[in-house]
C-alpha positions as CSV (number, residue, x, y, z in Angstrom):
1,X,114.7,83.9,-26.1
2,X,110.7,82.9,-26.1
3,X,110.0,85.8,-24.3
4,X,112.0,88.3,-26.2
5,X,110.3,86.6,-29.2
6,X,107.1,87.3,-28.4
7,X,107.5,90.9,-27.3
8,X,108.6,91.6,-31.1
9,X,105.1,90.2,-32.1
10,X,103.5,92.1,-29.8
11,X,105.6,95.7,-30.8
12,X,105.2,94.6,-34.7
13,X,101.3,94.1,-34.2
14,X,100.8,97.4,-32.3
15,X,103.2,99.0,-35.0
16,X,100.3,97.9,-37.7
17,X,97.3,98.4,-35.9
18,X,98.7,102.4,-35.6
19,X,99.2,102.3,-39.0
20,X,95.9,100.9,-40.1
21,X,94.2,103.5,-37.6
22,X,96.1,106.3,-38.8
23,X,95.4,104.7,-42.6
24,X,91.7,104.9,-41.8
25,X,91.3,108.4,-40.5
26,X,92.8,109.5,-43.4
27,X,90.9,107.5,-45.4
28,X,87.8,109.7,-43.6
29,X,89.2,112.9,-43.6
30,X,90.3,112.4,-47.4
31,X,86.6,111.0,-47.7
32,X,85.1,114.1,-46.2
33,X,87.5,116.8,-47.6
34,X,86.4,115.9,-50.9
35,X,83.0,116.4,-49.9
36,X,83.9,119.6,-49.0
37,X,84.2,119.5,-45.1
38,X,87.5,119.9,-42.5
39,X,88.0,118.9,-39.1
40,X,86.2,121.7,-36.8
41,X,89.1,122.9,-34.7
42,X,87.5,126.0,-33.5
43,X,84.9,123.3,-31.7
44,X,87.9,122.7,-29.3
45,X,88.0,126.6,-28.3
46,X,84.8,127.6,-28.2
47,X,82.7,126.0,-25.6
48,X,80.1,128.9,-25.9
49,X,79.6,129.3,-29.4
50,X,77.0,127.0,-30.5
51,X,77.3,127.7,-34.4
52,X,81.2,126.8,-33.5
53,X,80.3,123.6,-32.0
54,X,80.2,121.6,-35.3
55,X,82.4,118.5,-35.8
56,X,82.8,119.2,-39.5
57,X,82.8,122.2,-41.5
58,X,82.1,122.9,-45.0
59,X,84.9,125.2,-46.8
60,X,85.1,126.1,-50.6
61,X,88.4,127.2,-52.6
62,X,89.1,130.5,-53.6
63,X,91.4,130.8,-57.1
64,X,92.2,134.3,-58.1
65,X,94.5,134.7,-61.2
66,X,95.9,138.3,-61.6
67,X,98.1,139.6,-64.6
68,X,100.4,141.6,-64.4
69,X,101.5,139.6,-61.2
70,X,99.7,142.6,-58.3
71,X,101.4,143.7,-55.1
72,X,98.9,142.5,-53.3
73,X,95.8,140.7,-53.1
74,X,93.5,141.0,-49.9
75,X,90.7,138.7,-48.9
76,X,88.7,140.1,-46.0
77,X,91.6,142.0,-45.0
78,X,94.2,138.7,-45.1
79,X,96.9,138.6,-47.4
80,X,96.5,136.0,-50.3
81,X,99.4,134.6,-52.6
82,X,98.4,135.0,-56.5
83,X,97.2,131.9,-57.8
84,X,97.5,129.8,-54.5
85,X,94.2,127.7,-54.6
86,X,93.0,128.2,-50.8
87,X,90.7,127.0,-48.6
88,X,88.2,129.4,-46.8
89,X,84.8,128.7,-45.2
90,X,81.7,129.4,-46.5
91,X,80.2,133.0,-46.7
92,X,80.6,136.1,-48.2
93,X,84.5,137.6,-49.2
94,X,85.3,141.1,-49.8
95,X,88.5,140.6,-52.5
96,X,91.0,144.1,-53.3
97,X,93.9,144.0,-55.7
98,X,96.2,146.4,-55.9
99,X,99.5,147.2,-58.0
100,X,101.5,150.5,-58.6
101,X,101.0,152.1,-61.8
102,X,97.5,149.6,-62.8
103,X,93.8,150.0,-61.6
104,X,92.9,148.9,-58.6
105,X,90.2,146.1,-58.5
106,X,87.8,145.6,-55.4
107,X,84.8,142.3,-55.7
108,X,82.5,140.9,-53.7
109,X,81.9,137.3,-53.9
110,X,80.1,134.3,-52.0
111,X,81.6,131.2,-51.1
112,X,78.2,128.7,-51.0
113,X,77.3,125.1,-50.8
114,X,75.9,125.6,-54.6
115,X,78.6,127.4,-55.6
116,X,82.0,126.4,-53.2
117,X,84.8,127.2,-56.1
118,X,85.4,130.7,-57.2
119,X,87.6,131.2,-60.2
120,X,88.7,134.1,-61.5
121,X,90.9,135.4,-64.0
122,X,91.7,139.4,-63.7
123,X,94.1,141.0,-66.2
124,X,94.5,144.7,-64.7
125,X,94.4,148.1,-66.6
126,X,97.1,150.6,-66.5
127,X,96.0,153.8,-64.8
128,X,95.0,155.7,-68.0
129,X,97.2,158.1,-70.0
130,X,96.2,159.6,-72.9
131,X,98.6,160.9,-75.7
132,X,97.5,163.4,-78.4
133,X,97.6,162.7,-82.1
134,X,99.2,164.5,-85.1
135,X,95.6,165.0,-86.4
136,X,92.4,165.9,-85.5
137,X,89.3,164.0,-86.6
138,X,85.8,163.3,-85.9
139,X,85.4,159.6,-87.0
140,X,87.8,156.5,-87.0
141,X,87.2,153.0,-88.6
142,X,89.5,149.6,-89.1
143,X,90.4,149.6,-92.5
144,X,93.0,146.6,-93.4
145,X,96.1,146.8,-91.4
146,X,95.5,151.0,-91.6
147,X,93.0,153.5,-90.4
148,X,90.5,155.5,-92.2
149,X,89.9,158.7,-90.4
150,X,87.1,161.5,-91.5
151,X,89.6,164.6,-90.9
152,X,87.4,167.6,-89.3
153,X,86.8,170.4,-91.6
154,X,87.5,168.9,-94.5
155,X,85.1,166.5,-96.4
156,X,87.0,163.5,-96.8
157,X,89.1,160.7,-95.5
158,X,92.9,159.8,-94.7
159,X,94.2,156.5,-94.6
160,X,96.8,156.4,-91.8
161,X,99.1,153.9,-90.5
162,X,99.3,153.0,-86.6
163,X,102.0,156.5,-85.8
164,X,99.2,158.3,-87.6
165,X,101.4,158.9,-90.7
166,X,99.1,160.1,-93.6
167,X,99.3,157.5,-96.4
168,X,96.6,158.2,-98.9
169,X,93.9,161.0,-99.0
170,X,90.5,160.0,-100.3
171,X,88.3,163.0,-101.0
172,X,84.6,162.5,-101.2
173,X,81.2,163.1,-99.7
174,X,80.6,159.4,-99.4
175,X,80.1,157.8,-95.9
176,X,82.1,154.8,-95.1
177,X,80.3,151.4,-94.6
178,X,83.1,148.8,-93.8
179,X,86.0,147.1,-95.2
180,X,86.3,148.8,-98.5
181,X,82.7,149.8,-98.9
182,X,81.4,154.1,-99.1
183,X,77.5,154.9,-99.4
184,X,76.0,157.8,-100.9
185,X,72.8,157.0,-98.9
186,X,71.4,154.8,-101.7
187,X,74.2,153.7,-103.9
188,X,77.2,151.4,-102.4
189,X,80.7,151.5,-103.5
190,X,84.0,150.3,-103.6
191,X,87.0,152.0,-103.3
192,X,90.0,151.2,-105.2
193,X,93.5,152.1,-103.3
194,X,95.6,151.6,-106.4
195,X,93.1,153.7,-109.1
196,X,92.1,156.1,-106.4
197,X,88.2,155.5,-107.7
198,X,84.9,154.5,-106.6
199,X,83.1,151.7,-108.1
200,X,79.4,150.2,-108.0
201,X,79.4,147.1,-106.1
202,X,77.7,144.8,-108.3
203,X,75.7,141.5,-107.0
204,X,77.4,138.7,-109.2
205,X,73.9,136.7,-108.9
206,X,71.6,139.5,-110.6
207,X,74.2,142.2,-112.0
208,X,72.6,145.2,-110.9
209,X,74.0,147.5,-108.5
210,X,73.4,147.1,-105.2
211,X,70.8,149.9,-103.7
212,X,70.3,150.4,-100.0
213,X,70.1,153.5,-97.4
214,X,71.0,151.8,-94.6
215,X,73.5,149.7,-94.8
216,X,75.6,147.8,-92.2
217,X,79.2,145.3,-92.2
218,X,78.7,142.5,-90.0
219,X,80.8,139.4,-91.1
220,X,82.2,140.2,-93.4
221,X,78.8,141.0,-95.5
222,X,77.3,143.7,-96.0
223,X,73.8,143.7,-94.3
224,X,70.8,146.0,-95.6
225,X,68.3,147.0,-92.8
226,X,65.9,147.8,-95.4
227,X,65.4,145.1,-97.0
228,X,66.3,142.8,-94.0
229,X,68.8,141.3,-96.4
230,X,72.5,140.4,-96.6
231,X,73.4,141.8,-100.2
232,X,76.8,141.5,-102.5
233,X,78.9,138.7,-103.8
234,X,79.3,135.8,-101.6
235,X,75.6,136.2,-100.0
236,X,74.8,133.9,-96.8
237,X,72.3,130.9,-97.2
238,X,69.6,132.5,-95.7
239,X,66.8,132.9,-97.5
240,X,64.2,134.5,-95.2
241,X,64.3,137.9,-94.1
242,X,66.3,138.8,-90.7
243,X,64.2,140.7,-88.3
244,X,67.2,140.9,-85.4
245,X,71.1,140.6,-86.4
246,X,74.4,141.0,-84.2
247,X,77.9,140.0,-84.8
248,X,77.2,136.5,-83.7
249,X,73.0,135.9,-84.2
250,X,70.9,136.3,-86.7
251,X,67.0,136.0,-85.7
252,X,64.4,135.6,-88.9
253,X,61.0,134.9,-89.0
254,X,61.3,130.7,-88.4
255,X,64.9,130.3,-87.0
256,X,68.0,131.4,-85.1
257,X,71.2,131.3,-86.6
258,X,74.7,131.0,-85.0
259,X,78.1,131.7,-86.9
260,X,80.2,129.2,-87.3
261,X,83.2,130.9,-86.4
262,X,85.5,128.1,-88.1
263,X,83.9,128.5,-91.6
264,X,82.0,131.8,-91.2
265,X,79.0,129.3,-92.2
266,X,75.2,130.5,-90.2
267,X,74.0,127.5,-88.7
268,X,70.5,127.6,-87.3
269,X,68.7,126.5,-83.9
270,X,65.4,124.8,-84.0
271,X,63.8,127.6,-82.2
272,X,61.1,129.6,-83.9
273,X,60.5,133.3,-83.0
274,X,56.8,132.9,-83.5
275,X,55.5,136.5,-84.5
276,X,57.8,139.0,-82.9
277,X,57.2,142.4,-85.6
278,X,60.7,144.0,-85.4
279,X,62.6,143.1,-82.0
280,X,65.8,145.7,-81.1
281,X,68.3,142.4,-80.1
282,X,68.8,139.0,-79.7
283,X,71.1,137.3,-77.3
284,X,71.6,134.1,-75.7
285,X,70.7,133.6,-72.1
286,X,72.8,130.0,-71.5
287,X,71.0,127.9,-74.6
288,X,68.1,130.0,-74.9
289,X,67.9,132.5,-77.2
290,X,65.8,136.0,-75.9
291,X,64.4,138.5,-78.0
292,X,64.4,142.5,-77.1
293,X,61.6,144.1,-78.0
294,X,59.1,147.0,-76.6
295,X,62.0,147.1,-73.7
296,X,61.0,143.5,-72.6
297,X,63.1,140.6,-73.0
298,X,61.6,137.3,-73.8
299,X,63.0,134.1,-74.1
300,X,62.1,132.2,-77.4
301,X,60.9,128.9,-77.4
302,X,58.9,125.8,-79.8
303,X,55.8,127.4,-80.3
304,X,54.6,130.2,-82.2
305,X,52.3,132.1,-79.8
306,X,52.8,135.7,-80.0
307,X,55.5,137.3,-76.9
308,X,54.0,139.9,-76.0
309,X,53.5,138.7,-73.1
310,X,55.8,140.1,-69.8
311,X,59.3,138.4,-69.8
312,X,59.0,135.0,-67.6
313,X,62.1,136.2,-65.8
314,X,62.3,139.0,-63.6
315,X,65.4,141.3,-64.9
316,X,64.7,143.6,-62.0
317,X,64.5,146.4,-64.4
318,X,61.7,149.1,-64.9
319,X,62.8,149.1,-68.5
320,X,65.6,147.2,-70.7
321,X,67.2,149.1,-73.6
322,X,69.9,147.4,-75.0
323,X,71.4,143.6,-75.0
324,X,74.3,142.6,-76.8
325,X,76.1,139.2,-76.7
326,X,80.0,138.8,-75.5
327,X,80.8,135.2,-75.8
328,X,78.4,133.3,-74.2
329,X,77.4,136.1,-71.7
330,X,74.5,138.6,-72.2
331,X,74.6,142.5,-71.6
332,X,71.7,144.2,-71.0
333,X,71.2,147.9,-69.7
334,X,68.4,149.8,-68.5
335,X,66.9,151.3,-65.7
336,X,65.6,150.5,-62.7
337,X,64.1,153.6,-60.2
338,X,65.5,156.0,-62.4
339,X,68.8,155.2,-62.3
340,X,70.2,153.5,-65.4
341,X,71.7,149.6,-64.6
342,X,73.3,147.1,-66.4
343,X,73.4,143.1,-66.0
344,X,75.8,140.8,-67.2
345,X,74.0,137.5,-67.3
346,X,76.4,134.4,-67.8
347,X,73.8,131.6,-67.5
348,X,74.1,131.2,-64.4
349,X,75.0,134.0,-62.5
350,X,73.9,137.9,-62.6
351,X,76.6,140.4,-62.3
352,X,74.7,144.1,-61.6
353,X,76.3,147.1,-61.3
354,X,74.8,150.9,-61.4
355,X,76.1,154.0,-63.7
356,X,75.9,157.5,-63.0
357,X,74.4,158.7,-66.2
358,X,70.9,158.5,-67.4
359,X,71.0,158.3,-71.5
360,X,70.9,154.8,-72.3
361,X,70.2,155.4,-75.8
362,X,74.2,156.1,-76.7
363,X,75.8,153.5,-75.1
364,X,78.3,151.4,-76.8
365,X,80.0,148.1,-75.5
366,X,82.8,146.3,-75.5
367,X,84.6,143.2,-74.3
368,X,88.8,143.9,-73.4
369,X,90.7,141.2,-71.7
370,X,88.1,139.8,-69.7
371,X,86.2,143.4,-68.3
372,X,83.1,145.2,-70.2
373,X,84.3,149.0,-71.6
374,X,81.1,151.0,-71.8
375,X,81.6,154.5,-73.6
376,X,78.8,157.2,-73.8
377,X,79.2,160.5,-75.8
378,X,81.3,162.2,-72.9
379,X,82.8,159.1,-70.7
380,X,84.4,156.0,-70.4
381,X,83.5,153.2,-67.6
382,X,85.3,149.9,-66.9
383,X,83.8,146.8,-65.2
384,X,84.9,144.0,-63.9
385,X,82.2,140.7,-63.4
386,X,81.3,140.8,-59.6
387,X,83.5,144.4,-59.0
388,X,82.2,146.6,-56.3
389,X,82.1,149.7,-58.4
390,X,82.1,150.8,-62.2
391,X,85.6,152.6,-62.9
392,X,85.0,155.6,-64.8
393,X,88.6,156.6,-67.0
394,X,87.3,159.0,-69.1
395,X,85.0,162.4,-68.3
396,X,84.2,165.2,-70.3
397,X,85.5,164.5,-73.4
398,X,83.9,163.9,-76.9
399,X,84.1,160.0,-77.2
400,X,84.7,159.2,-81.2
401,X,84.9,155.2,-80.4
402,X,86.6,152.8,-79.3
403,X,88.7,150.5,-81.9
404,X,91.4,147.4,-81.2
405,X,91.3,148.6,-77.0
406,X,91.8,152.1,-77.8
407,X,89.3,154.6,-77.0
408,X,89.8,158.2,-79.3
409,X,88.2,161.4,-78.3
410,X,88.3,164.7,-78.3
411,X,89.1,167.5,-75.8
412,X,90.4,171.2,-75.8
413,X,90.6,171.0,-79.6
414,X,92.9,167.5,-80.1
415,X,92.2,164.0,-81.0
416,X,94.0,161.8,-78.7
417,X,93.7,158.0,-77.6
418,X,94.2,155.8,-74.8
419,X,95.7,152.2,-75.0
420,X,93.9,150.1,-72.5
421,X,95.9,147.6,-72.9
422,X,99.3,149.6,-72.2
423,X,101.8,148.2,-69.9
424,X,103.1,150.5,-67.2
425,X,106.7,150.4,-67.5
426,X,109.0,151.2,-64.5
C-alpha cells in the first residue's frame, strides 16, 4: 500500500513539473512572439547557412484587405487568403491581385524592424467601359442633385438629371462659377431656376454688388483671387488677405487655417508664413504645413525669416509643380531627369511613381476609394499607394473632368463617361 502510495506522488509531481515546464516555454515563446521573433526552425536544417543559424527570428504581419473579395492574392508567388493576418519574415514582398472583370493590382512592400505591420485596404476598379451620352458638351459641373452642362455649339447651358434627361435650358454668355453662381468676367450672379433670371449677388454687409474677375467656389464661399478675399453673404472670419487657398487650407500673411469640417468654421495654426509673396499651394506634410512656391516646397515654421531658401527636405525632384492635400496625405508632381514624377507623402512614408507624359501644367487630381485618379487633357492614370506601375484607362481622348468618380470626355464626335466605381456584374 506505502509503496503504491508513494509512486502516485512521484507520477503526480512529475505530471506538474511537465506542466510548469511546458507553462514556462510558453510563457517565453509568447514573451518573444510579441516582441516580434519565432522559434528558428530552419536552424535545424541548415548546418551551412550561417545567416540561417539564428535561434530566433524576427517576422512582421502582412494584412491585405481587398473589395470586391479577388480570386487571388499572391505574395512572392505564395497564395494568400484575403484578410488572413499572416506571419512572414522580414524583407521585401512582391504582392499581385487579381479578379475577373476588375483591374489587376501589383505592390511592392517591405517588411522592416521599423515598420513590421503592413496594412492595406485595396477596393479594385472595374476594367473600364465607357458608355456614350445623349448629348454632346464641352464642360460639366455639380449643380444640386442635377448637372449643368455647356452644350457645344450653342452658347448656353442645360440642366440635366443623372440619364442625361434635359430639364431646364439656360441661355446666356455667362460662365458658371459654382453652386448657383455665373460671371460675366467682373459682375457675379445668381441664377434663379423658378424665374429663369440672373440676379446681382449682393454682399448683405455693404449692399453693393459684388465685382470680381476671377472668381472661385471653395466651401461653400465664393473666393476672389483678386482681392485675396472670400466675398458674399455669410463671409468667413478671416480678416487678412489669403495668399494660398485649397479645399481644406487657407495660408494668409500670419496664419494657417484648417476647416472645421463639423461646423464649416476656419480654425487657425500658430504657424506664421513669414514673407512668402504669392506661393502656388499649401499642404500638410504630417503637422507641418509646406508652402509651394518658385517650384520649391518649404515647410513653415515660428519665425518670420524669409523661405527662400532651398527646401530642408530633399523631394528628389529637379522641380515641383503642383501639391494638393487628400486627407492627411500630400501630392506633389514634378520632374525629376526629365521625366515628370509624382510623390504621395503620408507623413511618414513616400509613395513615388513615374508618368509617361511631360506637361505637368494640366494635371488634375483626385482621390476615389482609396487610389489617386490623375487626368491630363488626353488620358486618364490610376494609382494605387506603393503599386508597381501607374494604370493608364483612358488615351486619346479629350478629358472634360472628372465629377462624383466619373471621368467625361470626348472622342470621335461624342461625350461619353466612365463610372469608376461600377461593379462588374456576371
Amino acid at each position: 500500500m506505502i509503496p503504491s502510495y508513494k509512486e502516485e506522488i512521484r507520477i503526480r509531481k512529475n505530471k506538474d513539473r511537465v506542466f510548469w515546464f511546458v507553462v514556462a516555454v510558453m510563457t517565453v515563446f509568447l514573451y518573444f512572439f510579441f516582441q516580434g521573433y519565432y522559434p528558428n526552425y530552419e536552424r535545424f536544417f541548415s548546418k551551412t547557412d550561417t545567416s540561417k543559424q539564428a535561434f530566433l527570428k524576427p517576422f512582421g504581419i502582412i494584412d491585405i484587405h481587398v473589395f470586391p473579395s479577388p480570386d487571388s492574392i499572391w505574395i512572392n508567388n505564395e497564395y494568400y487568403n484575403n484578410n488572413s493576418k499572416t506571419i512572414f519574415d522580414l524583407g521585401p514582398y512582391s504582392v499581385s491581385i487579381q479578379k475577373k472583370g476588375y483591374l489587376s493590382v501589383n505592390f511592392l512592400l517591405d517588411i522592416n524592424r521599423k515598420n513590421p505591420f503592413y496594412t492595406n485596404v485595396v477596393n479594385l476598379f472595374a476594367l473600364p467601359k465607357y458608355s456614350s451620352l445623349p448629348v454632346h458638351f464641352d464642360q460639366i459641373f455639380p449643380y444640386g442633385d442635377l448637372s449643368l452642362i455647356h452644350t457645344t455649339g450653342t452658347g448656353g447651358f442645360l440642366l440635366v438629371d443623372t440619364n442625361f434627361d434635359s430639364i431646364q435650358k439656360i441661355q446666356t454668355t455667362y460662365s458658371f462659377v459654382g453652386w448657383t453662381y455665373f460671371t460675366d468676367g467682373k459682375n457675379i450672379f445668381t441664377y434663379s431656376r423658378d424665374t429663369g433670371k440672373f440676379l446681382n449677388a449682393i454682399d448683405a454687409k455693404t449692399g453693393l454688388p459684388l465685382q470680381c474677375d476671377n472668381v472661385s467656389y471653395y466651401g461653400e464661399k465664393l473666393f476672389c483671387h483678386d482681392t485675396l478675399h472670400f466675398i458674399g453673404p455669410k463671409t468667413s472670419d478671416i480678416s487678412e488677405n489669403i495668399i494660398a487657398i485649397n479645399e481644406r487650407v487657407i495660408m494668409t500673411s500670419k496664419y494657417i487655417y484648417n476647416q472645421d469640417t463639423s461646423n464649416t468654421n476656419w480654425k487657425y495654426f500658430e504657424y506664421q508664413t513669414g514673407t512668402l509673396s504669392l506661393p502656388n499651394a499649401v499642404v500638410h506634410i504630417g503637422k507641418l504645413p509646406y508652402a509651394l512656391e518658385d517650384w520649391i516646397l518649404s515647410p513653415l515654421d515660428t519665425t518670420n525669416a524669409p523661405l527662400s531658401v532651398p527646401s530642408q527636405r530633399n523631394w528628389g525632384m529637379d522641380s515641383i509643380d503642383y501639391a494638393q492635400e487628400f486627407d492627411g496625405e500630400a501630392v506633389i508632381l514634378g520632374k525629376n531627369l526629365g521625366k515628370v514624377q509624382f510623390q504621395i507623402l503620408d507623413g511618414e512614408k513616400k509613395h513615388v511613381g513615374v508618368f509617361d507624359f511631360t506637361d505637368t501644367k494640366n494635371v488634375n487630381i483626385y482621390k476615389v476609394n482609396g487610389a489617386y485618379v490623375f487626368t491630363t487633357p488626353k488620358a486618364a492614370y490610376i494609382s494605387y499607394k506603393g503599386a508597381k506601375e501607374i494604370i493608364k484607362i483612358l488615351d486619346d481622348v479629350d478629358v472634360i473632368r472628372m465629377m462624383d468618380a466619373k471621368i467625361f470626355f470626348n472622342k470621335d464626335g461624342k461625350s461619353s463617361v466612365i463610372d469608376l466605381l461600377r461593379k462588374e456584374t456576371k
